[in-house]
C-alpha positions in Angstrom: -2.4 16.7 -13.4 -4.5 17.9 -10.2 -3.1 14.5 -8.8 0.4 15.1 -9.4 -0.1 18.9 -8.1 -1.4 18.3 -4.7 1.8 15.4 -4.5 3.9 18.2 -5.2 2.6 21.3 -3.4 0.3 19.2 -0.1 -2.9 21.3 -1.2 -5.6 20.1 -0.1 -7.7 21.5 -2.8 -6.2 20.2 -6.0 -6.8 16.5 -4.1 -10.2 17.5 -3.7 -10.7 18.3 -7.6 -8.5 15.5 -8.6 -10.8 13.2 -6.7 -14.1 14.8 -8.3 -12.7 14.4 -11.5 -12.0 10.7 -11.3 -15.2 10.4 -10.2 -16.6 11.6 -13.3 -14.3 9.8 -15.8 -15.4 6.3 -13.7 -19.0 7.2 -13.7 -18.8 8.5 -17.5 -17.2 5.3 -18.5 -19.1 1.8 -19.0 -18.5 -1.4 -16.7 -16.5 -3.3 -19.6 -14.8 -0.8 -21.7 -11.4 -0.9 -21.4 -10.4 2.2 -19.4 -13.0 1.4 -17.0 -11.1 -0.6 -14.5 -8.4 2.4 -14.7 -9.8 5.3 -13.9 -11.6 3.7 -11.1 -7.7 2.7 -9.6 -7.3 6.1 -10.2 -10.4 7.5 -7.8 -9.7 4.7 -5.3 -5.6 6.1 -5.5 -6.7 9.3 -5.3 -9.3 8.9 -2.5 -7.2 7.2 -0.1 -4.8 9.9 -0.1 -7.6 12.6 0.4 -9.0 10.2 3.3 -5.3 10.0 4.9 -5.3 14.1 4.6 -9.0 14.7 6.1 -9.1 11.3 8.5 -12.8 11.0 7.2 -13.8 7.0 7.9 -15.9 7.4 4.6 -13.1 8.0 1.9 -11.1 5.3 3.0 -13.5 2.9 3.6 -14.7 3.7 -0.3 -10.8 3.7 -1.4 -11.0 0.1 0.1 -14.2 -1.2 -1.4 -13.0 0.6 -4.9 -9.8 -1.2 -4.6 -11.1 -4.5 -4.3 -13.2 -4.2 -7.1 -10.5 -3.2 -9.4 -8.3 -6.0 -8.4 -11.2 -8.1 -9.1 -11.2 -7.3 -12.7 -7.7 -7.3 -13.1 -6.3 -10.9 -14.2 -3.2 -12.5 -12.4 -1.3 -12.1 -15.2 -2.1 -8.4 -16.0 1.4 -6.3 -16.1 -1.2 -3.8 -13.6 -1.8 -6.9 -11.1 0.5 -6.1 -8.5 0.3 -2.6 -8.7 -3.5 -2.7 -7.8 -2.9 -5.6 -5.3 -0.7 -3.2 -3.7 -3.3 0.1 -3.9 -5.8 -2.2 -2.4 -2.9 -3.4 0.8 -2.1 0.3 1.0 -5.8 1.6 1.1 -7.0 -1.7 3.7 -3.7 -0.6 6.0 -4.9 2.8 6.3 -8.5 1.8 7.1 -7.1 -0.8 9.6 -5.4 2.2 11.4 -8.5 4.3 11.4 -10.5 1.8 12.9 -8.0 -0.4 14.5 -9.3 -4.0 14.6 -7.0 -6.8 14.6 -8.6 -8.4 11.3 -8.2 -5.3 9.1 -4.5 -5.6 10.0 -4.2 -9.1 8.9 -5.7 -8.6 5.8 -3.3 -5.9 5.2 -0.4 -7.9 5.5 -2.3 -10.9 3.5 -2.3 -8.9 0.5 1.1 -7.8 0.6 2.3 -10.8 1.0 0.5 -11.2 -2.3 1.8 -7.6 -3.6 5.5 -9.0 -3.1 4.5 -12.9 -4.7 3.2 -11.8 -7.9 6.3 -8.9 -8.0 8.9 -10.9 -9.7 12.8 -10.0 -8.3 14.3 -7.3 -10.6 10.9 -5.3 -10.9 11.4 -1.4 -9.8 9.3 -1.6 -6.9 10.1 -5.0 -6.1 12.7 -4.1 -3.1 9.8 -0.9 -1.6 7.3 -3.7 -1.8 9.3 -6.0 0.7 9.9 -2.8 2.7 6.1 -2.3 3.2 5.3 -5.9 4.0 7.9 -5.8 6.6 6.5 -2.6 8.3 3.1 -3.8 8.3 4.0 -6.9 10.1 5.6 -5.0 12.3 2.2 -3.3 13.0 1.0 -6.5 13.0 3.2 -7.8 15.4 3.1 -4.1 18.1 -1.1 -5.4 17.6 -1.2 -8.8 18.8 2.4 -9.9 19.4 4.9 -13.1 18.2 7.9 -12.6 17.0 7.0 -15.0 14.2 5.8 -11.8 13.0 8.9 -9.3 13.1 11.2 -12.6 11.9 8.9 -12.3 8.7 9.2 -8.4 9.3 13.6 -8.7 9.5 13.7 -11.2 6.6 11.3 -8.9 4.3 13.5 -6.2 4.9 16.5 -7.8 4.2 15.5 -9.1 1.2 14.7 -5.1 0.4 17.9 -4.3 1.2 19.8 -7.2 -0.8 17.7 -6.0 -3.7 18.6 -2.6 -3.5 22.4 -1.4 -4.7 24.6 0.9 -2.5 23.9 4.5 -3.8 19.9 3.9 -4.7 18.0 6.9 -3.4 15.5 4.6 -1.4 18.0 2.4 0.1 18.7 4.6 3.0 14.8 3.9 4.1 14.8 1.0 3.2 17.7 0.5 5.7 15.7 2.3 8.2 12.9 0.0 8.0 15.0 -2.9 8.8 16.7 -1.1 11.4 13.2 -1.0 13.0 12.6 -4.6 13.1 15.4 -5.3 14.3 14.9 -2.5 17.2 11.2 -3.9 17.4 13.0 -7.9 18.1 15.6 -6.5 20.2 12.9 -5.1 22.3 10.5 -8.2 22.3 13.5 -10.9 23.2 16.8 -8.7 24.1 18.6 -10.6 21.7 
């Protein structure tokens, strides 16, 4: 509830309490039981967004190592997989822009590349997914260059796009993103 409150008013300390709180439902709950694994997505969700509100090197770098451990324990197969797969690209994206080397990047777009394999066409966030891969290899690419990179970026998109019919509330940023790749290869090759 605390979560949901600071997504729809921005304070600060709702966040704060929401991330206390998960805290203690993680730490009150054994390694094996059943909601372990869940509330520990939920403090890792919950600390990257504090860490992108405060910039503090700590949170995120926790939201990472969190995430990692709760896609660990999550099977392929698990209806949750790509959800966490995708908190844990989210979470090692932001730390790779707070700390900006080149390898933290790359393992951001790794694991969306993952995030959109094990999303199967037709899924609900199937289509943002794409979108996300696409503008992180356009990160990628602004980082170390090759338009390999916004080619994967522009086909990504598209693939958002196609997915996503006329008159969907996110297609318009979803067209956006695209737009930028395409901007982004116009730039690189004046094609």
């Amino acid at each position: 509830v605390l979560f949901q409150a600071f997504e729809d008013t921005g304070q600060l300390p709702h966040l704060i309490e929401s991330v206390a709180l998960h805290r203690a439902a993680a730490d009150a709950t054994p390694p094996g039981h059943p909601d372990h694994v869940t509330y520990l997505n939920d403090l890792g969700v919950a600390l990257r967004r504090l860490s992108e509100r405060t910039g503090e090197i700590g949170q995120i770098r926790e939201a990472v190592q969190i995430a990692r451990e709760v896609v660990r324990a999550t099977p392929a197969g698990h209806p949750d997989h790509a959800g966490r797969l995708s908190n844990l690209a989210a979470a090692q994206f932001r730390l790779s822009e707070r700390i900006g080397e080149i390898g933290q990047i790359r393992e951001a777009v790794q694991i969306a590349r993952e995030v959109v394999r094990a999303t199967p066409a037709g899924h609900p966030d199937h289509a943002g997914r794409l979108s996300v891969l696409g503008l992180f290899l356009m990160r990628l690419f602004e980082r170390s260059g090759g338009t390999n990179l916004l080619a994967e970026a522009i086909a990504a998109g598209r693939a958002a796009v196609d997915a996503t019919p006329a008159g969907d509330r996110n297609r318009p940023g979803l067209l956006s993103n695209l737009g930028l790749s395409l901007q982004r290869m116009f730039e690189s090759t004046g094609e």
